[in-house]
N, C-alpha and C positions, 0 to 999 in steps of 0.2 A: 459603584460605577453604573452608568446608566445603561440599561437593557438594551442588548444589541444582537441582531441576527444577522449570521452571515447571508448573503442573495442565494435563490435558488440555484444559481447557476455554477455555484461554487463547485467544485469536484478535484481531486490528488489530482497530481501531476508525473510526479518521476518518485524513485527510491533510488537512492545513491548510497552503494553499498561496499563497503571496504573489504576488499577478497587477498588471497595470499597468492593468486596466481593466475593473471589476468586470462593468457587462452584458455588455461580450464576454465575458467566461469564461464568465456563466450561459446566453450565447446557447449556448454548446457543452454545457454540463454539464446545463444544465437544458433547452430546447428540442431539442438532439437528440438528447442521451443517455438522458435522459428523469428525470433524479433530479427531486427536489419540494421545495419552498422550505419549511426548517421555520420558519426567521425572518427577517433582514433590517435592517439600518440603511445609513447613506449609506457607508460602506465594506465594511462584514461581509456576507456569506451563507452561514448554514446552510442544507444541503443532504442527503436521504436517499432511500431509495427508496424510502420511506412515507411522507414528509412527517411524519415524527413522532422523536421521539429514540428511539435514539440518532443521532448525526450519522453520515455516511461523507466527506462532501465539505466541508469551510470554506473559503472564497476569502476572501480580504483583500486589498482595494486600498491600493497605495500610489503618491501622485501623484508622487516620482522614482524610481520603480522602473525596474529596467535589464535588461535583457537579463543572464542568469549568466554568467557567463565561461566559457571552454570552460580543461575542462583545472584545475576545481575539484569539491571533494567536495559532498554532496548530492543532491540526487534523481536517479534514473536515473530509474524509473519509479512509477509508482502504479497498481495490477493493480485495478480492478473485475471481481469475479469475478459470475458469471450461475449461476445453480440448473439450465441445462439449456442442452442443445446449442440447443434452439429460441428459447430466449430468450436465445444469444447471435448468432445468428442473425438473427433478429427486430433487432436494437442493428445488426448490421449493414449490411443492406439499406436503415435508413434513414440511415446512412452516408453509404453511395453515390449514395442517392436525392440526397439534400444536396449531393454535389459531395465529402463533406470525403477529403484524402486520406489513405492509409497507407503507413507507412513500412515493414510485414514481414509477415509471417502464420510463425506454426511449431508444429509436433506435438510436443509435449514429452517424450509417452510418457506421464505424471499429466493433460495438462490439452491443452489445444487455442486457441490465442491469435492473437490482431491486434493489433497495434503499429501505434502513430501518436503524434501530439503535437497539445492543446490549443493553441489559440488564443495562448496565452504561449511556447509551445516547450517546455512540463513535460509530457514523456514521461508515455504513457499504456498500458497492457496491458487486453484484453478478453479475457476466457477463462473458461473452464467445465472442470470439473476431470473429468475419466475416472473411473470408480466407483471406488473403494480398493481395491476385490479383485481389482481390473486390474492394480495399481501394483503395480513388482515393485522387492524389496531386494536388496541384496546385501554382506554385510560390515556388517550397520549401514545402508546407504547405500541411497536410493531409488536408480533408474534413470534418467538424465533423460535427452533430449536436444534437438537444434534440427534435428528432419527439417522436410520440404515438409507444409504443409497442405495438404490436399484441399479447396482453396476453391472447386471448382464443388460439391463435397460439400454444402459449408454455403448454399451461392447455391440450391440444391434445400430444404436443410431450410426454410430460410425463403417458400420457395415454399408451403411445407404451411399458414402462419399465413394465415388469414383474417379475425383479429380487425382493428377497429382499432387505431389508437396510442393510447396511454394514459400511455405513459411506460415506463420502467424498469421490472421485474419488483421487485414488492415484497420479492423473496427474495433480490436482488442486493446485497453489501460489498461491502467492499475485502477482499479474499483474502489481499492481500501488498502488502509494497513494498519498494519496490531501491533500494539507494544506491550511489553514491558514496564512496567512504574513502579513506586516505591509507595505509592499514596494514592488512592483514588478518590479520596480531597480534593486534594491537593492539584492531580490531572482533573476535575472537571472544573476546578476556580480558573485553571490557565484554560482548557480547552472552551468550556461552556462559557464561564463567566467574563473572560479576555477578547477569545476570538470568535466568539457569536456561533458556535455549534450548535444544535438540539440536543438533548441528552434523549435517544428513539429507547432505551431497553438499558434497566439494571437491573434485571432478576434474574441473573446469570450469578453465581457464586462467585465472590472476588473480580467482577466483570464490571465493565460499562460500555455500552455502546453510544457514539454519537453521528451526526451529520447536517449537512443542510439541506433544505429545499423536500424534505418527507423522504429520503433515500433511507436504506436500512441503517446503515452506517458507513460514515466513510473514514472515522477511525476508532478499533478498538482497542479498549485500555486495560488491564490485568496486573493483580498483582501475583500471579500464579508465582513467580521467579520467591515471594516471601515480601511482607509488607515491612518499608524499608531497606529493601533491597539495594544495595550500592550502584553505584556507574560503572559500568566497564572499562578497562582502560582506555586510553586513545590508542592503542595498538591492536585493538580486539578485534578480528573477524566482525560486521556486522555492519549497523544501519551509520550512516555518518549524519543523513538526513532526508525528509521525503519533502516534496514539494506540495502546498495546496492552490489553486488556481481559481483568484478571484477575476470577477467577469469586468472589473473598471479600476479604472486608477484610485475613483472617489474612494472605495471602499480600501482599497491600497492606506489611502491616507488615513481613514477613523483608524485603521488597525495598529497604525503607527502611534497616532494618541494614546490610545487604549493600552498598548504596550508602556508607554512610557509614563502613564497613570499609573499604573499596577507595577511598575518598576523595575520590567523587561528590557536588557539592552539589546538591542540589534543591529547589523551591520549593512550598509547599503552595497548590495551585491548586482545593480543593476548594468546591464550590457550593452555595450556600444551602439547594436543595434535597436536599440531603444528600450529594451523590456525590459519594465522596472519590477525590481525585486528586492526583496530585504529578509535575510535570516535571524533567526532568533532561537533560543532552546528553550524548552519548557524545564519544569523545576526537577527533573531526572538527568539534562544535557541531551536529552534526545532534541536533534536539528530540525527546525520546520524554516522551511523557505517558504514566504508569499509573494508571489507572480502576479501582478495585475496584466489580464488578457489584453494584447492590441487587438481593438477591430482594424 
């Protein structure tokens, strides 16, 4: 297949995630994290940091949804990324205020994060990314790693906020998301070699990161769950699918070739309102939607 890069402008879009119990999700997502309800029916909740589209957050309830098995592919994490140390900061404190707890904090070297888990047990990343001209390469490869955060650091920045709460910072997405795989092959023939990612960092153990445009990554792959790892059920707590957001139709269209070379099928999922989109699963059944952006 002919060598193809995604545009720089590429970047996630939403995670759409299957929960057992739709107001407890939004009690997390929406009341302390602070996203804003863009719509709503007796299952569904769109969710953004503006209350307006595009989406970052979909929750889907389903009444026998189950716990994921441990030791299957799928969500690792879903990274809500913050426009500033302060406003990830700020997401913190009222955290802690809440009671809710966390599972890690780490300095990546690109980005500065907190790790915990939603209300379902679907891993969650908070971070804010160190400027680009910080982030150092090497060989091709960003630099990353998993040092100690300075969390009295961040426990002081959010001392500086005297605003009130208001919610989420309207300048906050989703930055990235991590999965699960059976094969890390296998995920970079579909992510790299299909839909025109970078491969930024694989010298992480059972790791790959990828993205476009020199970003650190905007999705990572793992087969920590065990290589070969099975699919979860279609009932399992967890990712149903995440969105990526290409900047034109054109590139809409190679993706759609490119799939159907490599002998991916996908479905035309696009909206009344013109936004054209098409789903597709990589070779695990994890969902990637592609959104080509209206100007």
């Amino acid at each position: 297949m002919n060598e193809f890069r995604l545009p720089a402008a590429t970047q996630i879009g939403h995670a759409h995630l299957q929960v057992a119990d739709l107001e407890r999700a939004l009690n997390f997502y929406k009341k302390l994290v602070g996203f804003k309800e863009i719509s709503r029916n007796n299952e569904t909740a769109i969710l953004s940091a503006t209350g307006e589209f595009p989406a970052h957050i979909v929750l889907r309830a389903r009444a026998d949804a189950r716990p994921k098995p441990p030791r299957t592919t799928g969500l690792y994490h879903t990274a809500i990324r913050f426009p500033s140390r302060l406003e990830l900061a700020r997401v913190f404190r009222r955290l802690i205020e809440n009671g809710w707890p966390f599972q890690g904090f780490a300095d990546h070297l690109v980005s500065e994060a907190l790790y915990l888990a939603d209300p379902d047990n679907n891993g969650v990343e908070l971070y804010t990314d160190r400027p680009r001209e910080q982030w150092r390469w090497r060989n091709g490869a960003v630099e990353m790693a998993t040092d100690p955060l300075d969390v009295e650091a961040l426990r002081r920045e959010a001392e500086k906020d005297t605003a009130p709460w208001e919610g989420v910072h309207p300048g906050a997405d989703i930055g990235h998301v991590h999965l699960h795989v059976s094969d890390l092959q296998r995920a970079e023939a579909f992510y790299h070699g299909v839909l025109g990612f970078d491969v930024t960092q694989r010298s992480y153990p059972g790791a790959l990161f990828i993205s476009a445009g020199g970003y650190h990554h905007h999705v990572g792959l793992n087969i920590w769950a065990g290589k070969g790892a099975p699919p979860p059920p279609p009932n399992a707590i967890g990712l149903l699918s995440f969105s990526i957001r290409v900047p034109d139709p054109d590139t809409l269209r190679i993706l759609q070739e490119r799939l159907r070379a490599a002998g991916f099928s996908f479905e035309d999922k696009s909206t009344a309102m013109g936004q054209s989109t098409i789903l597709t699963r990589d070779q695990d059944g994890n969902g990637v939607e592609i959104v080509a952006v209206s100007n």
